[in-house]
C-alpha positions as CSV (number, residue, x, y, z in Angstrom):
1,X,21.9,-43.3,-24.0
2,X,21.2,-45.6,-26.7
3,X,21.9,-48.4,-24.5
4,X,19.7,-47.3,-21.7
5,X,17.1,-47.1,-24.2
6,X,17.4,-50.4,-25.7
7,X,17.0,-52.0,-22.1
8,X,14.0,-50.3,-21.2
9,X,12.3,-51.0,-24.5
10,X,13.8,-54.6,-24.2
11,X,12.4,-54.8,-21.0
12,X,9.1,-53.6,-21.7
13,X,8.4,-56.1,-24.7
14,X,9.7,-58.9,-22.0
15,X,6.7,-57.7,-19.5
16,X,4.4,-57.4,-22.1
17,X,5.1,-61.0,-23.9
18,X,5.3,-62.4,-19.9
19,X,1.9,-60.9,-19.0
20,X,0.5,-62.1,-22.0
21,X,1.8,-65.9,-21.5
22,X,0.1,-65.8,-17.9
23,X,-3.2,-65.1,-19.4
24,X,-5.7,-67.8,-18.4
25,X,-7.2,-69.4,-21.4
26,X,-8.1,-72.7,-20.1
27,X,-10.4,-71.9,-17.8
28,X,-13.9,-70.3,-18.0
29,X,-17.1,-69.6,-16.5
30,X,-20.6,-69.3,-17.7
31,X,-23.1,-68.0,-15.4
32,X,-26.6,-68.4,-15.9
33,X,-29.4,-65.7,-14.3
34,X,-32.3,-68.0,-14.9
35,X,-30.9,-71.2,-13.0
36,X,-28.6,-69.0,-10.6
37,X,-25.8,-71.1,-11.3
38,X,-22.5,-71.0,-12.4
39,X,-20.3,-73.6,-14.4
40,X,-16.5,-73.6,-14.5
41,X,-14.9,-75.4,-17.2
42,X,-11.2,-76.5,-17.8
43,X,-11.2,-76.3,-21.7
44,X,-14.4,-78.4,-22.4
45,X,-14.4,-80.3,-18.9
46,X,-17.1,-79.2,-16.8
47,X,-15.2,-79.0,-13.1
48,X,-18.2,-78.1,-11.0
49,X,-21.2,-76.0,-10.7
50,X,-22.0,-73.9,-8.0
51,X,-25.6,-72.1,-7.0
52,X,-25.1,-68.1,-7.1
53,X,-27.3,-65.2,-6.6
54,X,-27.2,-62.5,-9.6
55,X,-28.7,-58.8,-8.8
56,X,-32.0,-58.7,-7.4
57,X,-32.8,-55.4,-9.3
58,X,-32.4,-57.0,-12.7
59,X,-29.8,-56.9,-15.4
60,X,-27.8,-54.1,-17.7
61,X,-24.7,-52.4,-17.2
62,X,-25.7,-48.9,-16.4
63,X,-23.9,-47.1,-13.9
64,X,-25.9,-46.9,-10.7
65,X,-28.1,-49.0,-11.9
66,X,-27.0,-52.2,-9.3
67,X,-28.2,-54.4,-12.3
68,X,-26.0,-57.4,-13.6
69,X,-24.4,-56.9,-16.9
70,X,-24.2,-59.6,-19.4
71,X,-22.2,-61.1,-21.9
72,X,-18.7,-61.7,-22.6
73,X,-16.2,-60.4,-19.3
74,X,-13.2,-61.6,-18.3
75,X,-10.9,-62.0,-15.1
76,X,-9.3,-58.4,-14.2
77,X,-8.0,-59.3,-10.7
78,X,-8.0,-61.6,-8.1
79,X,-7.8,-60.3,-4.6
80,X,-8.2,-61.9,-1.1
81,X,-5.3,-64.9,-2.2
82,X,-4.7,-66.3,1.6
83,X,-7.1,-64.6,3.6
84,X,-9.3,-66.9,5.4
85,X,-13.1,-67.9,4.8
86,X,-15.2,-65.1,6.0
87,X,-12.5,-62.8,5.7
88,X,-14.1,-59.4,5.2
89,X,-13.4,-56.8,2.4
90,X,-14.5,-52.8,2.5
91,X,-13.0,-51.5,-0.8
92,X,-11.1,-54.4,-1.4
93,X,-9.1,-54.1,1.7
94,X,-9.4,-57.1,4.0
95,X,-10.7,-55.7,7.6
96,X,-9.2,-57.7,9.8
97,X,-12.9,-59.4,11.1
98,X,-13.8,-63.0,10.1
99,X,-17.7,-63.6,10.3
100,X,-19.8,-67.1,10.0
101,X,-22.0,-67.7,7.1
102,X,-25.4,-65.8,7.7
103,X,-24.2,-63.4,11.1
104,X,-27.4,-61.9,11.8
105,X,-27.7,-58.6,10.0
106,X,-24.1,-58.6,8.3
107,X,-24.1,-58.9,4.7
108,X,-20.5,-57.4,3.9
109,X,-18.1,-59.2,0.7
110,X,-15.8,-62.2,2.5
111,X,-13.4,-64.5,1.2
112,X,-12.2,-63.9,-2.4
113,X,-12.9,-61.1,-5.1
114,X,-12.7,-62.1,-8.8
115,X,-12.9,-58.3,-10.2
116,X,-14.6,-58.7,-14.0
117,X,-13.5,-56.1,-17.0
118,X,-16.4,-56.2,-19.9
119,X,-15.6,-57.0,-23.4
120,X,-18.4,-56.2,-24.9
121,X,-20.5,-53.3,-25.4
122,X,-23.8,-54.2,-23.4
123,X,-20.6,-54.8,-20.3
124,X,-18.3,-52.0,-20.9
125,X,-18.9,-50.8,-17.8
126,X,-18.4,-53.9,-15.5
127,X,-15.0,-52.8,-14.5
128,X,-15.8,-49.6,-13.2
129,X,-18.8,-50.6,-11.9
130,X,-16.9,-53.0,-9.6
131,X,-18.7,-55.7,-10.8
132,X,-17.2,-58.9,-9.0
133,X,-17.7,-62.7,-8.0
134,X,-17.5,-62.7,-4.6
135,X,-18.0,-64.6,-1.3
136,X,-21.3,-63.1,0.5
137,X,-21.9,-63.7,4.4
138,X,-25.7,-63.7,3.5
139,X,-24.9,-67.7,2.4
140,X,-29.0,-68.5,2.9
141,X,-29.9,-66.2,0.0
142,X,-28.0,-67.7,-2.9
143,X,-29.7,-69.4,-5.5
144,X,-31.8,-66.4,-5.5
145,X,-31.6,-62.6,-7.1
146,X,-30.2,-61.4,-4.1
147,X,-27.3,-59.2,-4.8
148,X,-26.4,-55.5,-6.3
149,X,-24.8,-56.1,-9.3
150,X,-22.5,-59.0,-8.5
151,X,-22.3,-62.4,-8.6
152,X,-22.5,-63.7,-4.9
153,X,-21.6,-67.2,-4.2
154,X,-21.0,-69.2,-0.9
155,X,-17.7,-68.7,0.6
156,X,-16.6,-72.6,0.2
157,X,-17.8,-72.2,-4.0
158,X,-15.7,-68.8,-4.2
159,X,-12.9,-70.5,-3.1
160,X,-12.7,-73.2,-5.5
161,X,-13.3,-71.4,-8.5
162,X,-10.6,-68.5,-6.9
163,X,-8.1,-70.9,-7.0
164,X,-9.0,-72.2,-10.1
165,X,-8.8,-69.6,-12.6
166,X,-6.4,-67.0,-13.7
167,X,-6.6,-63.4,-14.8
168,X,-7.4,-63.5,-18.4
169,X,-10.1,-66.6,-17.9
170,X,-13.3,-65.6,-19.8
171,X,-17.0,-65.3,-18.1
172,X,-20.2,-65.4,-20.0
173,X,-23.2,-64.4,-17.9
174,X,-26.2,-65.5,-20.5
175,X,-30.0,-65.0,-19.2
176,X,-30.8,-68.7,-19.7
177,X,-30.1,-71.6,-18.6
178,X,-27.2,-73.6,-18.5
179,X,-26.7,-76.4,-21.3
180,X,-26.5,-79.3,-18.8
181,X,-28.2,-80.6,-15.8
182,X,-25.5,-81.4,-13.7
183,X,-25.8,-81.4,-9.9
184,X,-24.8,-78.7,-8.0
185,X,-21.3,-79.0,-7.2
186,X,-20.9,-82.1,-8.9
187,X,-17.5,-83.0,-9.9
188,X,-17.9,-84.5,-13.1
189,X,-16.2,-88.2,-14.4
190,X,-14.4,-88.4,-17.2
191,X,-16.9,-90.9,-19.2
192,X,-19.6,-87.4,-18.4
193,X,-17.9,-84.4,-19.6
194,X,-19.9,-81.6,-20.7
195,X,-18.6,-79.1,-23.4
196,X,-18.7,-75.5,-22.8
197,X,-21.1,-74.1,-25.3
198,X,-19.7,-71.2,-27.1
199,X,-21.6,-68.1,-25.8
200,X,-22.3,-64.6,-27.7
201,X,-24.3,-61.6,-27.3
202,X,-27.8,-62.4,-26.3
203,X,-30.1,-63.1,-28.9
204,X,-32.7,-60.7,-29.7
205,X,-36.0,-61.2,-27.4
206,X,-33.7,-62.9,-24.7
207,X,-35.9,-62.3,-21.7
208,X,-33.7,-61.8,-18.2
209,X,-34.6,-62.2,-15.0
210,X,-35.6,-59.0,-12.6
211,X,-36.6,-59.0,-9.1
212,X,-38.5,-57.1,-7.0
213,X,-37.1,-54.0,-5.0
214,X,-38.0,-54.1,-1.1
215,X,-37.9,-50.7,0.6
216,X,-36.5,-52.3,3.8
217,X,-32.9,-52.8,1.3
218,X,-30.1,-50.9,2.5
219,X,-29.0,-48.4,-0.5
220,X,-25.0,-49.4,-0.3
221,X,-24.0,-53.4,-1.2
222,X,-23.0,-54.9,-4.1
């Protein structure tokens, strides 16, 4: 019995010290609301940056809200690994339909899910609220406040920063603007790198971005 309990505690600590040494801490992401863009960085190299559409009814983390949280999150899961571009989910399932960027009157998640936990108080929420970034079929409406809560990007953009990061890789979603002016999807030389800033809560008087509600808006996407 002692045995038996040594190898499960043994093997416990081994899963614990292994999940802990996959954690992605090389990567990370800083979204901005007011540029609608989002930056991935390999330590302090800036790899690309990608236009992105944050909620169109504002930001906070309250449940129900459909707002954006922001602040410090980080990479729960990744799901969708393999499936291909325009793959659709429905509750994280893939459906078995593939659809074209902007199918008329389809806006359904496709592609990749990158599921964010909060860190922070103003996000602690995120998780449950299913707050992702995600491939959108609606590809003509990013770079705008388009979404319900999530961070939608174009299903070619997903895919780069999918494969790129790791559970454990840190996003900051800051109401300004990013700290460079790089080109949109501009892979960056080496004589250019651009170090990630080190991002906090949002300073006090921090104004966000909020968009207006149409009535035509269906009352069930993220």
């Amino acid at each position: 019995m002692t045995f038996c309990r040594s190898a499960i505690l043994v093997l416990a600590l081994a899963l614990l010290f292994s999940s802990c040494a996959t954690k992605d801490t090389d990567h990370r992401v800083l979204v901005s609301v007011a540029d609608q863009s989002l930056a991935l960085y390999h330590n302090q190299r800036l790899l690309g940056r990608y236009p992105v559409s944050t909620s169109r009814f504002g930001l906070g983390d309250h449940p129900g809200s459909r707002a954006t949280p922001l602040g410090r999150l980080e990479v729960a899961k990744k799901i969708g690994a393999g499936a291909p571009v325009g793959a659709v989910f429905k509750s994280r399932r893939e459906t078995g339909e593939v659809l074209a960027p902007n199918s008329p009157g389809r806006d359904p998640i496709v592609t990749r899910i990158i599921w964010l936990k909060g860190l922070e108080p103003q996000n602690r929420n995120a998780f449950a609220r299913c707050i992702y970034i995600h491939g959108t079929a609606e590809e003509r409406n990013v770079g705008h406040p388009a979404s319900f809560g999530c961070i939608r990007m174009k299903s070619a953009d997903v895919l780069r920063v999918f494969d790129a990061i790791g559970v454990g890789a840190t996003v900051d979603i800051i109401p300004g603007s990013l700290p460079d002016s790089s080109p949109l999807h501009a892979q960056v030389p080496d004589n250019q790198l651009v170090k990630a800033p080190t991002v906090g809560p949002p300073l006090p008087g921090t104004s966000g971005v909020s968009a207006k509600v149409s009535a035509s808006l269906p009352s069930s996407r993220i």
